[in-house]
N, C-alpha and C positions, 0 to 999 in steps of 0.2 A: 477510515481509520478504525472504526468500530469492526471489521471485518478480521483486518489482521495489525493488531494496535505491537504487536512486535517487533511488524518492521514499518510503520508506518504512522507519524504522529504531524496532526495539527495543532499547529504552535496561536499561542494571543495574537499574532499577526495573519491567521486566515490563510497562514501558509502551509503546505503540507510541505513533509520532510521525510525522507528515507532513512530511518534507522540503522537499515539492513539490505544492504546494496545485493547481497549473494545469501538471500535468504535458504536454508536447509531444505531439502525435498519432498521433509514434510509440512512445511509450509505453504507450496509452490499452489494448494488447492486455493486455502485462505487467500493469496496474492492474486490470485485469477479471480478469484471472489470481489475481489475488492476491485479493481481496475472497471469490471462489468458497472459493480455497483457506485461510483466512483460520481457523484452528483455533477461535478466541478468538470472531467474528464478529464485531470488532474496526472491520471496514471496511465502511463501506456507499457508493453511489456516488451522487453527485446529479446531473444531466443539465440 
C-alpha cells in the first residue's frame, strides 16, 4: 500500500482493496513495485 497508495489501500479490517482496477501507465512501475513487495502476497498481476 505504501508502494502505490493510489491504487491500493488497507482497510481497519487487514484487508487490502484495489482502488484502481486499470491503473494509468504511469503507475504500472509503482504496481509492480508493490505486488514484488507485497508482505501478505496479497497482490498478483494479470497482463
Amino acid at each position: 500500500m505504501t508502494v502505490a497508495p493510489e491504487v491500493f489501500e488497507v482497510r481497519d479490517d487487514d484487508m487490502l482493496y484495489v482502488l484502481d482496477e486499470q491503473p494509468s501507465f504511469e503507475l504500472h512501475a509503482k504496481v509492480e513495485a508493490a505486488a514484488r513487495r507485497c508482505p501478505k502476497l496479497a497482490i498478483t498481476l494479470e497482463r
